[in-house]
N, C-alpha and C positions, 0 to 999 in steps of 0.2 A: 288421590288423597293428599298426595302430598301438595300438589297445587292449592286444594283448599287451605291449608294450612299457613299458606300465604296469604291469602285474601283475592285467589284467581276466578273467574267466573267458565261458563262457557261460551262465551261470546269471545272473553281474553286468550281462552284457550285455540281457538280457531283461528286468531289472528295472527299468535304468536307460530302456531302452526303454517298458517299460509308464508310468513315470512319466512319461515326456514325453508332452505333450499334444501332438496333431496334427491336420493335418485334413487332407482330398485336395483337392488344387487341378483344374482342367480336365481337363489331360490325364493323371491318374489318379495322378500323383506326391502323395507325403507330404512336407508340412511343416511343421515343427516353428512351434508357435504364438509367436508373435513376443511378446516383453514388454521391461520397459524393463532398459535394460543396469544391470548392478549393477557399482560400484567397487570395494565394500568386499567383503568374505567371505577363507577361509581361502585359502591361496596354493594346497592342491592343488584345489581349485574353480575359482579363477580360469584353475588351470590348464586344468581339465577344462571349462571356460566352462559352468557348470552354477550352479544360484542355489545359495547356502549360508545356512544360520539363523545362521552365527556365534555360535554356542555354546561358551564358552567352559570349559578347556583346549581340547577338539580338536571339530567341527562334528557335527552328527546323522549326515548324508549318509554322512561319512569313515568316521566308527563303525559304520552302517549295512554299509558297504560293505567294510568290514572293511582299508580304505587308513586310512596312516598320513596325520592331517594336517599339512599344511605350515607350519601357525599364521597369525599376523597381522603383516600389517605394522606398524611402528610410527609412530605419527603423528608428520607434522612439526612440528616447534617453530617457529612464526613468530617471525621476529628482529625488534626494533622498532627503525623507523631512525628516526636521530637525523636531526631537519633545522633543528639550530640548527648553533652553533660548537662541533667539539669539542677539546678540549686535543691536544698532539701531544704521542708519548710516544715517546722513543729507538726502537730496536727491540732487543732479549733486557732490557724491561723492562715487567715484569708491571704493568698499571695499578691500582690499588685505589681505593676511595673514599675515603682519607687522600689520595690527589694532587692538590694546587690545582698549577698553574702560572695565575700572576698574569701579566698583560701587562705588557711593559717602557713605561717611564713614564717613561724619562732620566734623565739626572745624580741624584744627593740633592742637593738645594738646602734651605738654611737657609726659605727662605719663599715665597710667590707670586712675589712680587716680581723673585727672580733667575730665577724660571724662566721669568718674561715677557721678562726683560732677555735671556734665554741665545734663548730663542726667537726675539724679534725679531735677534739675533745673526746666528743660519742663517739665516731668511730673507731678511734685508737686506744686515747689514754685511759679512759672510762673501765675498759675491761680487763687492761692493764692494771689498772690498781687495783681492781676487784680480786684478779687472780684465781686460782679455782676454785677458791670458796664461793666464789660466783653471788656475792651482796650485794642489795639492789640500793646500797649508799651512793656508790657512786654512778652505777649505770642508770637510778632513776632519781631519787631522792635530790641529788645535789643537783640535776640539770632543771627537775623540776623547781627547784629556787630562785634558779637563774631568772626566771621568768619574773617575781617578785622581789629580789631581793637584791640592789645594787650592788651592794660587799661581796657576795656569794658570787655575781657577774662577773664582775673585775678580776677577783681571785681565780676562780675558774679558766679565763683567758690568759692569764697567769699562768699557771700550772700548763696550759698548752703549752703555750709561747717558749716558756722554760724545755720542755721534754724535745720541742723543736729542734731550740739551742743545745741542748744534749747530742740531739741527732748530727747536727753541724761538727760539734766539736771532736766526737768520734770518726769523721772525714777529717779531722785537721784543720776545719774552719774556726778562729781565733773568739772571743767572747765576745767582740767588735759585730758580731755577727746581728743581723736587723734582729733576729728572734728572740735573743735576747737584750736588747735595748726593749722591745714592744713588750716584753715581759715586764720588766723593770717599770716601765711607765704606768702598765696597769695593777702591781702590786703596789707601787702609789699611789692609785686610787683606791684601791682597796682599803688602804690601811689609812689614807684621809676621812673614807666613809665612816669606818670605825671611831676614828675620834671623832666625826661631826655626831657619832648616833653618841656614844658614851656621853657627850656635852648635853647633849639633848635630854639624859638621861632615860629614854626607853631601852625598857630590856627586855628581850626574848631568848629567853636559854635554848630554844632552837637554831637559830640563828648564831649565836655567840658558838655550840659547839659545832657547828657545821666551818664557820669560819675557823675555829681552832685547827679543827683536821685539815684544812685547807693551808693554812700560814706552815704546820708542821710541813705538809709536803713541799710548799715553797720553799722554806729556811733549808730544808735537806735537801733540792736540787740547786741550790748555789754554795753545799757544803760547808754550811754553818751548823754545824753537828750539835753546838753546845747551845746554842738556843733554838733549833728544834726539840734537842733534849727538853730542856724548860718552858718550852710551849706544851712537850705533852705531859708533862705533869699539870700545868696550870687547866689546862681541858680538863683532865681527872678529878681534879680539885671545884673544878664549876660544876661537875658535874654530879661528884658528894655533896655537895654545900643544896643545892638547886633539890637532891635529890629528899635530903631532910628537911629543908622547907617546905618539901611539897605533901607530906605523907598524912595533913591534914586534908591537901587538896589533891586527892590523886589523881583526879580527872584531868586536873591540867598538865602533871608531869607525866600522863598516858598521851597525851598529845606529839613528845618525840619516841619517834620510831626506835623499834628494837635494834633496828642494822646501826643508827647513828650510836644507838651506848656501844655496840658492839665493834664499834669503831674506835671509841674514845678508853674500852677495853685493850686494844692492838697497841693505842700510844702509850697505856700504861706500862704494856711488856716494851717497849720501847725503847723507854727510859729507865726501867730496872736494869734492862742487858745491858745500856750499853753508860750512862753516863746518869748518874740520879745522886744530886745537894738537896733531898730531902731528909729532914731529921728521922731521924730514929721513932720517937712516938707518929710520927704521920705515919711511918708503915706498920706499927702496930695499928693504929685507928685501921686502915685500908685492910690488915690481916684479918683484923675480929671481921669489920666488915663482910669480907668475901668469905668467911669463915661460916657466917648467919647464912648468906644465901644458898651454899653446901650443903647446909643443916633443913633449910626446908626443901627446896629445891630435888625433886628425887633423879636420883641415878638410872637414869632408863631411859637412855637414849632410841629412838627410833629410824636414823637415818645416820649414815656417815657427817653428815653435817652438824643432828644434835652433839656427836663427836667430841669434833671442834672444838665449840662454842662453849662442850662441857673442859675440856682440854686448859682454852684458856683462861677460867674459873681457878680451874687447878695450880697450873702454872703461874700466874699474879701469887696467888694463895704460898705459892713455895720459896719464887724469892723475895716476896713481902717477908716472911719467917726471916730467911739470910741476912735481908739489909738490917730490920728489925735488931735481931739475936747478935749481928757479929757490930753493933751501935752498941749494944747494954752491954758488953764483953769491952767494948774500948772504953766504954766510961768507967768501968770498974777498975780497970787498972790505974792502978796510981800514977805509972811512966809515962800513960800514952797521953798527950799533949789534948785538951779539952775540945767537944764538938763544936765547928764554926759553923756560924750562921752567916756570914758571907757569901759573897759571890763569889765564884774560882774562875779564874783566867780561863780562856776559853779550851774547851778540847783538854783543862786540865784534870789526868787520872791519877786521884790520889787513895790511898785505903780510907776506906769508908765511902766514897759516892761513887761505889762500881764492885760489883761481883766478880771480879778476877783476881785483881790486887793481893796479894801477900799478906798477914798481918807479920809485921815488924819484932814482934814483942811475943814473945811465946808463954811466959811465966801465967798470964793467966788462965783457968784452968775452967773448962767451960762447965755451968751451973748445969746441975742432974736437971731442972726445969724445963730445959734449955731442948737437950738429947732427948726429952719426952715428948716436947715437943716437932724436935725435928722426925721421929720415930714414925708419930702421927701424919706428917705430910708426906712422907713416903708410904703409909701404908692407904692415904688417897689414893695414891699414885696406883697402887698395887687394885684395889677398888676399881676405877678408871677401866685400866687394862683388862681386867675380867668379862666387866660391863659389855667394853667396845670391841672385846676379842672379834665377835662374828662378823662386825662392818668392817673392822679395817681387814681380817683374814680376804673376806670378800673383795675387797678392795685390790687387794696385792696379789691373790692366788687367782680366781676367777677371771681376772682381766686376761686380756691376752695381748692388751696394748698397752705400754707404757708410757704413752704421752694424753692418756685419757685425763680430765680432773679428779677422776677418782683415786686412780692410782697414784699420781703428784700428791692429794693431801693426805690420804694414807700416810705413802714414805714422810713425808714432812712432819706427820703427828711419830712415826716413830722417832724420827729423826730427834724432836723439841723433847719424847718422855727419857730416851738414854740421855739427852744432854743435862737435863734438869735431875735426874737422879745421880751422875755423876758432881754437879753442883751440890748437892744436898748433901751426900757422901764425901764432899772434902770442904766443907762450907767453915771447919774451925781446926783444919789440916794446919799442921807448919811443918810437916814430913812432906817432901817432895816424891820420896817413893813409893807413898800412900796411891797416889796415883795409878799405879802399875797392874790393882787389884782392878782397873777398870777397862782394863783393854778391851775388853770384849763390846762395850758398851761405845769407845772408840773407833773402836772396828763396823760394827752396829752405824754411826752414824756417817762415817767414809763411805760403805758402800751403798747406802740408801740416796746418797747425796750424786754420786757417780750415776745412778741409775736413772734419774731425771734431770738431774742436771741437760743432756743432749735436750730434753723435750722443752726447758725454759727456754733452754734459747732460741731454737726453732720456734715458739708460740711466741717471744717479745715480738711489739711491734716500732721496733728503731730506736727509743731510749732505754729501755731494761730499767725502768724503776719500778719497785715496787712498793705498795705500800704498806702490807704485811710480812711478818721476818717470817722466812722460809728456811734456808742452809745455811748461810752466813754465817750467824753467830755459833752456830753447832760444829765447821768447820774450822772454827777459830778458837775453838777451843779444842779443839785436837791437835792444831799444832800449838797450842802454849802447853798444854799438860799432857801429851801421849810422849811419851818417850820411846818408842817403839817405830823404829826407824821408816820402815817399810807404810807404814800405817801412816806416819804422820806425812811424810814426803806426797802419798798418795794425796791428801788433804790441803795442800800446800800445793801442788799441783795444778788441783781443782781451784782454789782463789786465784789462782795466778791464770789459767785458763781465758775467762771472760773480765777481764780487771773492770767494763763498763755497766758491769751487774751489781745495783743496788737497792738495797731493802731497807728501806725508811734511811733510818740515819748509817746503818752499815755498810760500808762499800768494799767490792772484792778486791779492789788491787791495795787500798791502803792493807786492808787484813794481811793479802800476802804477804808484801812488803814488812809488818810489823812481825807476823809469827816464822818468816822465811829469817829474817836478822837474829830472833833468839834461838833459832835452830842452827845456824852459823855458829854461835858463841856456843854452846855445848857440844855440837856435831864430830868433834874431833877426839872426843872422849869414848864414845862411842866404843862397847865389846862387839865379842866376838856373834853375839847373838842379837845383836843389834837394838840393844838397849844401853842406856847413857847413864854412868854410874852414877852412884850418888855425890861424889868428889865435885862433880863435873856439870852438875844441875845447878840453874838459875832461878829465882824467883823473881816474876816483876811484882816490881814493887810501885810504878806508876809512868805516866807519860805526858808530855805535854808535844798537843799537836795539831798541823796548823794543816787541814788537807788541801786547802787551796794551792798553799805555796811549796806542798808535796816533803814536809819535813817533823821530822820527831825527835823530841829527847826522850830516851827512853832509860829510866831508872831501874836497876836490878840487883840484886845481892845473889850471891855465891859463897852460901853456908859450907861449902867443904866438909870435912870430919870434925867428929863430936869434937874433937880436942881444939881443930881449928877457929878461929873467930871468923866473926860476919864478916864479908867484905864488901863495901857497897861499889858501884861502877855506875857511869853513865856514859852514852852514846847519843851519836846525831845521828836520824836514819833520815835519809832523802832517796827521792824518786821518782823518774821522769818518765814517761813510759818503758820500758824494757830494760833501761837501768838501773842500778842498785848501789848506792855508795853508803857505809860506816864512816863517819866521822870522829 
């Protein structure tokens, strides 16, 4: 049957029979003589499982047999595989041998030299300035500019070239050194680009605060303190001004990233700590400001990071109040000499453009307005702490390593809430032993500073600068205002430790060097329980200083007893590394 099925006859059948060879096995059956299996042959052979001559058009057998043949298979094409690298090509696009795709190689750079400087950048400086708040300003944000943005390039290799020359200089290599020449040449260009773009008159507030943050860290690695100070005010100031222009078009000021305002937040503490010739109504404008964004903004933090970032909301917010409150307190009084709008010599710290300073004049008596208001930025403060208790608890108790970034911003936020509440708590003081009530908060910030302190320096990688303030400023205020021997020495200590650690415009060995000199001038007065009477206490009253060329005048009165008069004094502090001379 199955032959019919084919179209076989019996006549086909008998033939196909005679051709096969056979033989009889044992038990009298016929079988077909066995040979080796064939692959190839025409498909109705293979059908027929029959050998075929493959005879091309159609086989002998087929013809013979008067069957149509089924022809040939067609041979596979072996595909040859590639087992190097092959280029990737979109998909609905046809690839020809005209397609190079080239590997990406980074930025255009004018020569080696910047593309060493830009390289050692990401690897080094980059996460260096981020610190362990770990923002992606600078580890992505700013290199991704680099790509487009010529001022942003130059600056950038800058900022290397400089942190280089830092590393030189801390070996003893002089300023002569190539690293910084190449710095210098390219902060040239940078700041040539700037005037050709200003001429031009295009403007991109991306762009303008990205360069601001970049010239701050510039002007503070060749220790020009007083015009990094006023570089980070003026970013502040583009960045209010940009900010109420835009609140018709918000779609374009959602265009800069959150981490850049968060940046341009960092210069604003910057320049409150340490040096700020802005008037009085500018920090009130900046107070109500950050005051609005408290107000809507809710208090519920989610991660040690919302923290932070809630932290320094807070913090702007409290010495904004300071600068503000103790501005309307000197124009009030009739003795105190009128607000200048001037420029001030460089480095120069006089009452009014710096939160440390003395007021001179005690007779005026601060407005009940005033005290309601500072009431209220300490009961933030108080807000804050409750909020963030369980992150930072977390942070400090649960770790079991202290050089984690956890545990570093933790101590650091403790570190910036005791300093900023002890500022708040003597913000309109002319009692020096007012002070004294705050030991504990002193003490608070000494040993959090001790505890990481080992882990900064082990994680710097060769210049120690930073671009956010960490310990610095909080241990410099403990030795101007702890009178408490033991505590303060510890404090003074620690600046004097790593003198090549620097956080924006603050640097460790000037601090020493300045709060080690007012601790000489009362240090011998010192009781039995190692506090410094009140006869024997100093107030600065201002400084003028020049860090390059390692020298200070530094102004201070010595109130003595109720009965005794002011007495003013001034001194020369200089210092060279490890020495220390009074002039």
């Amino acid at each position: 049957m199955a032959t019919e099925a084919i179209g076989l006859g019996d006549s086909q059948r008998t033939e196909r029979n005679n051709d096969s060879t056979s033989k009889t096995t044992k038990d009298g059956k016929k079988r077909r003589k066995g040979g080796p299996k064939v692959k190839s042959g025409c498909l109705t052979c293979k059908t027929r499982r029959v050998k075929c001559d493959e005879r091309k058009p159609g086989c002998k057998r087929c013809v013979t047999l008067g069957a149509q043949c089924g022809g040939y298979e067609k041979p596979a094409v072996k595909t040859e595989i590639h087992t190097g690298p092959r280029p990737l090509v979109p998909k609905g696009i046809v690839q020809t041998r005209s397609l190079r795709i080239q590997p990406y190689t980074g930025p255009d750079f004018s020569g080696q030299d910047e593309a060493r400087y830009f390289r050692f950048y990401c690897e080094n400086v980059a996460a260096q300035l981020s610190g362990p708040l770990g923002t992606s300003l600078w580890e992505r944000i700013i290199p991704q500019a680099v790509e487009t943005e010529p001022i942003i390039k130059h600056a950038v290799v800058a900022v290397a070239a400089f942190n280089k020359s830092r590393m030189d200089a801390a070996k003893g290599v002089g300023k002569s050194n190539p690293h910084h020449q190449f710095a210098l040449l390219q902060y040239g260009k940078a700041l040539k680009k700037t005037r050709d773009t200003l001429t031009s008159g295009v403007s991109d507030p991306r762009r303008s605060l990205m360069a601001c943050l970049l010239v701050f860290c510039l002007e503070s690695l060749q220790g020009y303190q007083s015009s990094a100070s006023n570089q980070a005010a003026v970013g502040v100031a583009l960045l209010q001004r940009w900010f109420l222009e835009s609140k018709e078009k918000l779609a374009h000021f959602k265009k800069i990233e959150e981490d850049i305002c968060h940046g341009l937040s960092s210069l604003d503490l910057q320049a409150l700590l340490f040096l700020d010739t802005r008037a009085g109504p500018i920090h009130r404008e900046l107070l109500e400001g950050a005051a609005d964004v408290m107000q809507w903004r809710p208090l519920i933090p989610e991660s040690l990071r919302d923290c932070y970032l809630y932290w320094q909301l807070i913090m702007r917010h409290c010495y904004h109040f300071i600068a503000a409150a103790r501005s309307e307190i000197t124009q009030q009084s009739s003795t105190a000499p009128p607000e200048s709008t001037s420029q001030t010599p460089p480095l120069s710290f006089d009452p009014g453009n710096n939160a440390w300073s003395s007021f001179l004049d005690a007779s005026q008596e601060t407005p009940v307005s005033l005290q309601r208001e500072r009431d209220a930025c300490i009961e933030n403060i108080y807000r804050w702490e409750r909020a963030s208790k369980g992150h930072i608890e977390e942070a400090l108790i649960l770790s079991s390593r202290k050089d984690t970034d956890e545990y570093i911003l933790a101590s650091m936020l403790r570190i910036q809430v005791a300093m900023t509440q002890v500022a708040l708590g003597t913000a309109f003081s002319q009692n020096e032993m007012e002070y004294d009530d705050f030991t504990p908060e002193f003490n608070t910030i000494t040993t959090f500073a001790e505890s990481i302190h080992p882990a900064l320096v082990a994680r710097d990688r060769g210049s120690r600068f930073h671009f956010n303030i960490g310990i610095l400023p909080g241990l410099c205020q403990v030795g101007m205002w702890c009178r408490q021997k033991a505590i303060r020495g510890r404090a003074i200590s620690l600046l004097l430790k790593s003198p090549e650690i620097q956080e924006g415009v603050w640097n460790s060995e000037s601090l020493g060097r300045f709060v080690n000199f007012l601790r000489m001038v009362e240090e011998d007065g010192d009781d039995a329980d190692g506090l410094v009477p009140a006869s024997k206490r100093v107030s600065w009253v201002g400084s003028s200083v020049s860090p390059r060329e390692k020298i200070a005048q530094v102004l201070y009165v010595r109130k003595g007893d109720v009965q005794e008069s002011v007495k003013m004094s001034d001194d020369y502090v200089t210092w060279c590394g490890d020495g220390f001379n009074v002039g």
